[in-house]
PyMOL commands that place a pseudoatom at each C-alpha (Angstrom):
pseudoatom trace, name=CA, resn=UNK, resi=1, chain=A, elem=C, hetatm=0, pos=[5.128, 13.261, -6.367]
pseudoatom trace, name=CA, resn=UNK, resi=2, chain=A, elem=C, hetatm=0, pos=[1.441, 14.064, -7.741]
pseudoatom trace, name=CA, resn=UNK, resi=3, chain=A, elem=C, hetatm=0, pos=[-0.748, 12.273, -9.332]
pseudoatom trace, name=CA, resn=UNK, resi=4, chain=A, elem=C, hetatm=0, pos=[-3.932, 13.894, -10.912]
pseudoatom trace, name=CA, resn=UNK, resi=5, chain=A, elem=C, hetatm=0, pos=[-6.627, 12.726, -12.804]
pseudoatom trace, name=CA, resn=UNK, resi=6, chain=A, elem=C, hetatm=0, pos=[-8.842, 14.343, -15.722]
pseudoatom trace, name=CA, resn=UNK, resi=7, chain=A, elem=C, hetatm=0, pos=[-12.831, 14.102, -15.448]
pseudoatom trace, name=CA, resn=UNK, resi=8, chain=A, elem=C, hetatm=0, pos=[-13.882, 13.165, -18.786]
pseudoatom trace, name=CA, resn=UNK, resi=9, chain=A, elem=C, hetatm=0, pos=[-17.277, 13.215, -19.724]
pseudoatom trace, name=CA, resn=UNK, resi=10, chain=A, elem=C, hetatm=0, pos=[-18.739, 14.834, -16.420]
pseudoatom trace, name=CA, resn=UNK, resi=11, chain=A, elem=C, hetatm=0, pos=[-17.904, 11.315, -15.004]
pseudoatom trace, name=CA, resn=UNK, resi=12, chain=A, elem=C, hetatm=0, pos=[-16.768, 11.910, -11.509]
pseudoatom trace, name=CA, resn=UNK, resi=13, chain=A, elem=C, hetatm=0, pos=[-17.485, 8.660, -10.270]
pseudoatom trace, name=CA, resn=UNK, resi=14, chain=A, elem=C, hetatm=0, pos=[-14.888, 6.666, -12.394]
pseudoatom trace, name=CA, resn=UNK, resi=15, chain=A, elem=C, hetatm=0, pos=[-12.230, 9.142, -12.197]
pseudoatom trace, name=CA, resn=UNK, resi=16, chain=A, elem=C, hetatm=0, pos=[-12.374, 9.316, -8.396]
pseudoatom trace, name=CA, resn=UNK, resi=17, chain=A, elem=C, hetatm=0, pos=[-12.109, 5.585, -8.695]
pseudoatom trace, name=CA, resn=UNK, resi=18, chain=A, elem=C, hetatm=0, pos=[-8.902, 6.226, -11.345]
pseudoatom trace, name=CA, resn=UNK, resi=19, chain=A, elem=C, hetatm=0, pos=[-7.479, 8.535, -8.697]
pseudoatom trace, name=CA, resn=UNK, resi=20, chain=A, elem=C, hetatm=0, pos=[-8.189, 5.952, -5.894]
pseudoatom trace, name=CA, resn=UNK, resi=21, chain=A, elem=C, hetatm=0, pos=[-6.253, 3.552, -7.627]
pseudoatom trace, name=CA, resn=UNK, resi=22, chain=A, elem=C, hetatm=0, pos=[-3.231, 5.033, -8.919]
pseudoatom trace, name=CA, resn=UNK, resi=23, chain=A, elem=C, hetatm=0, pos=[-2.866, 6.962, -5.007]
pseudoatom trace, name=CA, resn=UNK, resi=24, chain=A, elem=C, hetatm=0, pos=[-3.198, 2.981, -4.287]
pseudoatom trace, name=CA, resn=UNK, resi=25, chain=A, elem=C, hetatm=0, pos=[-0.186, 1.712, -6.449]
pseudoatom trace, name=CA, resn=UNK, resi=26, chain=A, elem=C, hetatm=0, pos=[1.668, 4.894, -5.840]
pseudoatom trace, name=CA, resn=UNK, resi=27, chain=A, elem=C, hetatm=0, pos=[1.743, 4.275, -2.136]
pseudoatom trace, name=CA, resn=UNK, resi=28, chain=A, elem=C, hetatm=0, pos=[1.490, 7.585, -1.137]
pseudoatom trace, name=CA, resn=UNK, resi=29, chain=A, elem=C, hetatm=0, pos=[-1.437, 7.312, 1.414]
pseudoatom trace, name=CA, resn=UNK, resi=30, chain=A, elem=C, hetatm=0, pos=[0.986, 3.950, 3.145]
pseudoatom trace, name=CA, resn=UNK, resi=31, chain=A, elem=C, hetatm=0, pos=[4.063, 6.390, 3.100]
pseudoatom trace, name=CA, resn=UNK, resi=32, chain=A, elem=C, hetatm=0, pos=[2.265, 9.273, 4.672]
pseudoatom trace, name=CA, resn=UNK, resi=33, chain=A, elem=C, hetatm=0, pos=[0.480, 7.133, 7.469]
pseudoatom trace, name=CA, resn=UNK, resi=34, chain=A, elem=C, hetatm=0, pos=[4.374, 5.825, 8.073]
pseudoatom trace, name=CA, resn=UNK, resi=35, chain=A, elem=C, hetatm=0, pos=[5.253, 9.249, 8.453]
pseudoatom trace, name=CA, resn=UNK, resi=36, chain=A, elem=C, hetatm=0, pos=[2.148, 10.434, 10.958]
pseudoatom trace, name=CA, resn=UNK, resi=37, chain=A, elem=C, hetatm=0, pos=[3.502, 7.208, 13.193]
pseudoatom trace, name=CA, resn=UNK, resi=38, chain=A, elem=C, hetatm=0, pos=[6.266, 9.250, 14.169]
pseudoatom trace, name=CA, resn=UNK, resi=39, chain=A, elem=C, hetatm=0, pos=[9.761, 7.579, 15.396]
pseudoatom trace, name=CA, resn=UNK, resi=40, chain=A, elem=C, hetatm=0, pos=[10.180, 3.966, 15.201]
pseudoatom trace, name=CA, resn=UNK, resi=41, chain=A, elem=C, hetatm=0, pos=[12.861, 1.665, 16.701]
pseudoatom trace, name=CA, resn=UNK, resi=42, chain=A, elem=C, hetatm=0, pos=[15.128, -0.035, 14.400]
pseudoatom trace, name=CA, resn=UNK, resi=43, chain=A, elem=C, hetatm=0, pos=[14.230, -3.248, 15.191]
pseudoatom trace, name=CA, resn=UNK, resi=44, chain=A, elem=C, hetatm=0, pos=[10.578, -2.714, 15.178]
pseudoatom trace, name=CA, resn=UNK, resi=45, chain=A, elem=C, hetatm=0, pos=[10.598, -1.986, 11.984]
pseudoatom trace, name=CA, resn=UNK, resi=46, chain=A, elem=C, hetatm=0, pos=[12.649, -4.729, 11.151]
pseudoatom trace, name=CA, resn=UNK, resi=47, chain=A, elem=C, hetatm=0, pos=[10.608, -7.161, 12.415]
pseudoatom trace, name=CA, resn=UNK, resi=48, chain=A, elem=C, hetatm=0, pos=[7.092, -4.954, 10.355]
pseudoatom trace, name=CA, resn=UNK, resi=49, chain=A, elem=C, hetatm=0, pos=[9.020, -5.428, 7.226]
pseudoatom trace, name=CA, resn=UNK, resi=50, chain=A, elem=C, hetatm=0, pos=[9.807, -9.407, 8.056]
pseudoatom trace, name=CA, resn=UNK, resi=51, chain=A, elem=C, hetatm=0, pos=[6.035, -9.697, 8.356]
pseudoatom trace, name=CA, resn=UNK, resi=52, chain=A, elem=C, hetatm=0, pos=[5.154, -7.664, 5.584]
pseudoatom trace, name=CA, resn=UNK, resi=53, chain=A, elem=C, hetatm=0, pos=[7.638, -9.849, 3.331]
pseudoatom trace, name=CA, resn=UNK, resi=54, chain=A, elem=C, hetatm=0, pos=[6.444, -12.861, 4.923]
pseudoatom trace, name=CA, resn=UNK, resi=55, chain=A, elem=C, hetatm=0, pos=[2.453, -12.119, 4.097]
pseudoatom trace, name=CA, resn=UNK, resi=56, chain=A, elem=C, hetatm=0, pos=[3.762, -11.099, 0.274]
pseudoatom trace, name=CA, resn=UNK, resi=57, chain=A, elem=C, hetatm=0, pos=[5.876, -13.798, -0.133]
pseudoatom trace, name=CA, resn=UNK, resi=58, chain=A, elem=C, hetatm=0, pos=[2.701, -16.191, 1.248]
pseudoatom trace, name=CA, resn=UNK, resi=59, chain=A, elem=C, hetatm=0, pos=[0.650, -14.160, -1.197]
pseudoatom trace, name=CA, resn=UNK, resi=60, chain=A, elem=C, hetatm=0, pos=[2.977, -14.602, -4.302]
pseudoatom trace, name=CA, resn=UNK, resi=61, chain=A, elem=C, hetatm=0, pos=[4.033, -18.611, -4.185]
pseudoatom trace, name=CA, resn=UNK, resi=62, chain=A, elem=C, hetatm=0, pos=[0.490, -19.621, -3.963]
pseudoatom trace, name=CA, resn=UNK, resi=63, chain=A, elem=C, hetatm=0, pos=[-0.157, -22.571, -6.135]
pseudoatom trace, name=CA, resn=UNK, resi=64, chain=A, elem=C, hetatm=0, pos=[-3.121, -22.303, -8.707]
for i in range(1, 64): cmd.bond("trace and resi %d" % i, "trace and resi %d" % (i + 1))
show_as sticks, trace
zoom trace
């Protein structure tokens, strides 16, 4: 999976910004941090993704 980004107009700024943010949705830099961890338990990561679903869920049902 790559992701690359053209520099248009000498503007290297904004298009490290653009390549900041698609690496972001992506989720490569979270996948290979997951990978440096090494070995996990089965049920410690079950419980990580209960709290990870727990904070998004929070996040998501919040009332405007």
């Amino acid at each position: 999976m790559s992701v690359g980004v053209k520099v248009k107009g000498n503007n290297v700024e904004a298009d490290l910004k653009r390549l900041r943010v698609k690496v972001a949705r992506n989720g490569i830099l979270s996948k290979a941090k997951e990978r440096a961890e090494g070995f996990k338990k089965p049920g410690v990561r079950r419980k990580e993704e209960k709290k990870i679903n727990t904070i998004n869920s929070r996040r998501n049902n919040k009332n405007y």
